[in-house]
N, C-alpha and C positions, 0 to 999 in steps of 0.2 A: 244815287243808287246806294244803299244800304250798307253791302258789303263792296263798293268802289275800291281794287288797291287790294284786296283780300282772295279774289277766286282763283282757283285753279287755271293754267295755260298752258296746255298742251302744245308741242310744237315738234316738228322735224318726226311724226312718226309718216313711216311712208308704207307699210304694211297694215291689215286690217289686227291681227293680234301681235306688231311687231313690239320687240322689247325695247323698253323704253327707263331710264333711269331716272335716277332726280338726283337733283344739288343735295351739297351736304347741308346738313341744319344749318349750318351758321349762314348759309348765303339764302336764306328759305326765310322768305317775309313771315310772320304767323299766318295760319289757314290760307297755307296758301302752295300747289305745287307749279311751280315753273322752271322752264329752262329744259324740258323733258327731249333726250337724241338720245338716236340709238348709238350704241354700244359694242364697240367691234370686237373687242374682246369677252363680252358677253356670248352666250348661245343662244340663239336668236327664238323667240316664245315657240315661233312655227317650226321648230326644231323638232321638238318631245312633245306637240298638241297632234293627238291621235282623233279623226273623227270617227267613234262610234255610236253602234246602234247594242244601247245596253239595257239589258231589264231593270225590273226594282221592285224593291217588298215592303210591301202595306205592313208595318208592325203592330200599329192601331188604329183608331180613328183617326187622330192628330198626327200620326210619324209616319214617315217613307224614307227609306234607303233605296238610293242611287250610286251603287259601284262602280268607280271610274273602270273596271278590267271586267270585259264580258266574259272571263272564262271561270269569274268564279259563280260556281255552283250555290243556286238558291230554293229551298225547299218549294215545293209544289203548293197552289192554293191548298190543298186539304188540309192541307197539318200550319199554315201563317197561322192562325191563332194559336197554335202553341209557343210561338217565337217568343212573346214578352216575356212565357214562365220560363224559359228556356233560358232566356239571357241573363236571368234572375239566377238559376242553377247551375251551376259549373260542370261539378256532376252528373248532372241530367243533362248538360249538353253533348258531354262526354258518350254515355250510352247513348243516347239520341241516333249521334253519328256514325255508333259502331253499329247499329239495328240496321241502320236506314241507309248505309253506304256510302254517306258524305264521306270527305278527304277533310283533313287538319283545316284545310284552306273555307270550311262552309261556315256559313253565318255564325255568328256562337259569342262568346267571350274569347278577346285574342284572334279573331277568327285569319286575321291574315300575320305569316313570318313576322313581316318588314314592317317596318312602320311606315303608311300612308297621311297626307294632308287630308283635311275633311274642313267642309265648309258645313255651317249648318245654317239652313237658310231658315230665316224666320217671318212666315208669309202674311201679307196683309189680310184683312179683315176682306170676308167673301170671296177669295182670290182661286181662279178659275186654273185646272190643271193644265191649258194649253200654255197660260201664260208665263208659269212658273215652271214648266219644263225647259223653255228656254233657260232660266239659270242654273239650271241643273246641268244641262247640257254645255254651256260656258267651262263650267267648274270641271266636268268628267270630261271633258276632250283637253284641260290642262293637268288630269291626272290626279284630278281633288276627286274622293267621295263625298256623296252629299247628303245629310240630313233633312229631311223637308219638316220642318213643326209647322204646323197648322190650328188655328183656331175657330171656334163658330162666334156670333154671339151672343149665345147662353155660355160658353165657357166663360165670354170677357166681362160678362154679366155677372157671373158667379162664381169668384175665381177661386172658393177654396170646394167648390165640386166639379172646376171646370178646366181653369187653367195651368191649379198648381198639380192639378194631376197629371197635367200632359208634361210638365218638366218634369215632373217627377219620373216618368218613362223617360225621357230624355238623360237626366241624370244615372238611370240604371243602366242604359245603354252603353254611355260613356263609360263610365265605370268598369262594365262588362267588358268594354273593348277597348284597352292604354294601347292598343297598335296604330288604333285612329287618331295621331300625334303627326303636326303641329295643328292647332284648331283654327279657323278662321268664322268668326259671326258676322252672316251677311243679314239682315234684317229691314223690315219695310213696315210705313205707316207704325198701327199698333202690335207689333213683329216685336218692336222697343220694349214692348208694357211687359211682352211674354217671355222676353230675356231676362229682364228685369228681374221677375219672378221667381226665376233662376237661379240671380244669384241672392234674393233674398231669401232661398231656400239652403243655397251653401255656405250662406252665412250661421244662418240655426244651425246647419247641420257640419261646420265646418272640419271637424275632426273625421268625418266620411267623406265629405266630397270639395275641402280647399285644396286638394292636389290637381284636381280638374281647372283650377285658374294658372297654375303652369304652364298646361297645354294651350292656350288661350294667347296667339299672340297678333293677332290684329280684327280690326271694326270696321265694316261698311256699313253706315246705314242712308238709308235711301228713303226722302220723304218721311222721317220719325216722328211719331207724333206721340207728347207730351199729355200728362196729365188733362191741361187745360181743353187739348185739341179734342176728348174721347166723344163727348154730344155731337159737336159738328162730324166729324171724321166715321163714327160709326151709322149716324142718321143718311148718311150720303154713302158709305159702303153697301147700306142696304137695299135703297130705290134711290131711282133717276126724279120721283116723280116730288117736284119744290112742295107742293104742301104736306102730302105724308112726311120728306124729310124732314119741315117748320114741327111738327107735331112728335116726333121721333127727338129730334134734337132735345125740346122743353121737357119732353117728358124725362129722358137721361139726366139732364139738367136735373131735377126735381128731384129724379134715383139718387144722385150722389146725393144729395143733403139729407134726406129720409134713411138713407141704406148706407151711412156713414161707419157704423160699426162692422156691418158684416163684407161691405163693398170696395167703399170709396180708402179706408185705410188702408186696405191690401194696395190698390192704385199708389199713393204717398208713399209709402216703403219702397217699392217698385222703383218707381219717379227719383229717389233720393239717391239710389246705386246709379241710375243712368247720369243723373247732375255731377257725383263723385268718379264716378272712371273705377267702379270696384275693380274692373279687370285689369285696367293699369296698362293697357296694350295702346296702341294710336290705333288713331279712328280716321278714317274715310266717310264725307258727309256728303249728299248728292241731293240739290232742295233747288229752289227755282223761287224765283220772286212773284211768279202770282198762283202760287198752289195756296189756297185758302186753308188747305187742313194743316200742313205741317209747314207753315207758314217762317219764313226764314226770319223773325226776332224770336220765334219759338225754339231754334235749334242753335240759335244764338247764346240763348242764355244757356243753352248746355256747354256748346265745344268753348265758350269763351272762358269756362269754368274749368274745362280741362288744360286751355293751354297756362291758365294761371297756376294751377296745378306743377304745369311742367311738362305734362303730355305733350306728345306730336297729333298735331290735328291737320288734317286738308281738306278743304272745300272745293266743290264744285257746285257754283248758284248760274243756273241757264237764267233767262228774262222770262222766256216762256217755254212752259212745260209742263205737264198736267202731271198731279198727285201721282206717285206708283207708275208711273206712263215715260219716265225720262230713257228709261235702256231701249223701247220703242219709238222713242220720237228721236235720240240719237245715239243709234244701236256703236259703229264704231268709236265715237267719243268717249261713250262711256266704258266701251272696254278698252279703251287706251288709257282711263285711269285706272281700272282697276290693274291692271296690267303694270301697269308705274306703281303702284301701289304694294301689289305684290313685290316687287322689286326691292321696294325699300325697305319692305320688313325680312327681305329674305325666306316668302316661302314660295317661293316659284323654284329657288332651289333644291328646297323636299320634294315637288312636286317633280322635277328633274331626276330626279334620284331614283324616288319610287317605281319612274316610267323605264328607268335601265333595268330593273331587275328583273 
């Protein structure tokens, strides 16, 4: 087997989100967590996880906020389409709230005192809202707000009228709001392509938004699919049905070689931050041996380049487990990583903090 001697091994958790620790680096095989018991001097996760039933606000097409605390106040459908010029203006969000009656506490720039944890989830290609409110709701019962970025496949198609604009609003966001500190990127499938984006947008733009990779300190990604994976991987997000997919796939194929200057080089830039580790945080990898799209020597040749690097990388490779399907087919295990996970980086601690005040 592939990765034999390299996966993750969870052991000794005896609660569904109990806290769970890891060895230190030096007793830590590469890509690899083991040895994982609970913690008696720890506060145990089921301490500060609150289950609620919280709203969220449509920013655009592509973005949703999901606030871990239902008490704060979010503007009415009427006026959401003002929220993205709003977070662009300080001022304007200022009046806004003095018109309108919000408290310090309502959506805005800084919109909250304290600084909160924020995951931002970055969602696979065609990916249905039932599915993904599950990890929104993981993240907001542990006291993380959640970012939901979204993609079609005309954005991933056309990424400088499609994709780079949605990080672009992403980027404003953040920006607008330094209270949503420390940052966690959880991302899925072509989730990867559109992070990427991201930061090959704060690399141009580094002098306005390299302070945003501070805030940046840990990586899940879950089934990522690579450069290579985008025909296969989008042909099969679209239909079930094997020859529209045979026909879909060549034709992609064909796009990237024809559509090399306006397409496939944005892809390459993208592809090269994810190979590099721009963000420099460790990464959480969740892939399975017979997922055909983000196929485990494909996310090989990434994390093996991080831990050469120096980064901390951990794997978790199931035998079997479908594409984007692994938190459903092993809903506790995989939050027993992620949950170890958070541990090691220390932001289950923020998220502790947060939930006290």
């Amino acid at each position: 087997m592939l990765f034999q001697g390299r996966l993750c091994a969870l052991v000794g958790t005896t609660s569904r989100l109990s806290t769970v620790a890891l060895r230190s680096a030096t007793e830590l095989r590469p890509a690899s967590l083991m040895g994982l018991k609970a913690q008696t001097h720890v506060l145990p996760a089921m301490a500060f996880i609150q289950f609620r039933n919280v709203h969220s606000l449509k920013l655009s097409r592509g973005i949703e906020f999901f606030p871990a605390s239902s008490d704060l106040p979010l503007p009415k459908n009427s006026i959401q389409k003002l929220i993205l010029k709003l977070i662009e203006d300080t001022v304007l969000c200022k009046a806004f709230r003095q018109k309108f009656g919000f408290s310090q506490t309502s959506l805005g720039p800084a919109y909250a005192e304290q600084s909160r944890p924020m995951t931002l989830l970055f969602c696979w290609l065609m990916s249905k809202e039932k599915h993904i409110r599950k990890y929104a709701d993981l993240y907001n019962n542990m006291g993380f707000d959640v970012l939901k970025v979204r993609v079609t496949p005309y954005d991933l198609l056309r990424p400088t009228k499609g994709s780079q604009i949605v990080v672009e609003q992403v980027l404003q966001f953040l920006n607008a709001n330094p209270s949503q500190n420390p940052l966690l990127i959880h991302g899925f499938s072509v989730g990867a392509y559109v992070f990427t984006e991201l930061l090959v947008k704060v690399e141009k733009e580094f002098d306005k938004h390299g302070h945003l990779l501070d805030r940046m300190v840990g990586q899940i990604w879950d089934s990522p699919v690579d450069l290579e994976g985008i025909p296969f991987g989008t042909s099969r997000a679209i239909t079930n049905n094997v020859t529209i997919q045979n026909s879909i796939q060549k034709y992609l194929e064909w796009y990237l070689k024809v559509r090399y200057n306006t397409s496939t080089i944005h892809y390459e830039r993208a592809s090269a931050k994810m190979h590099q580790n721009y963000v420099g945080a460790p990464g959480l990898f969740f892939i399975s041996e017979n997922d055909p799209v983000a196929t485990p020597k494909m996310v090989a040749k990434v994390y093996n380049k991080w831990e050469g690097n120096g980064h901390e990388v951990f794997v978790k490779c199931w035998d079997k487990s479908r594409h984007v399907s692994h938190y459903r087919m092993y809903q506790k295990e995989y939050e027993d990583h992620v949950i170890a996970f958070l541990e090691r980086i220390r932001l289950l601690e923020s998220a502790r903090r947060a939930a006290s005040l």
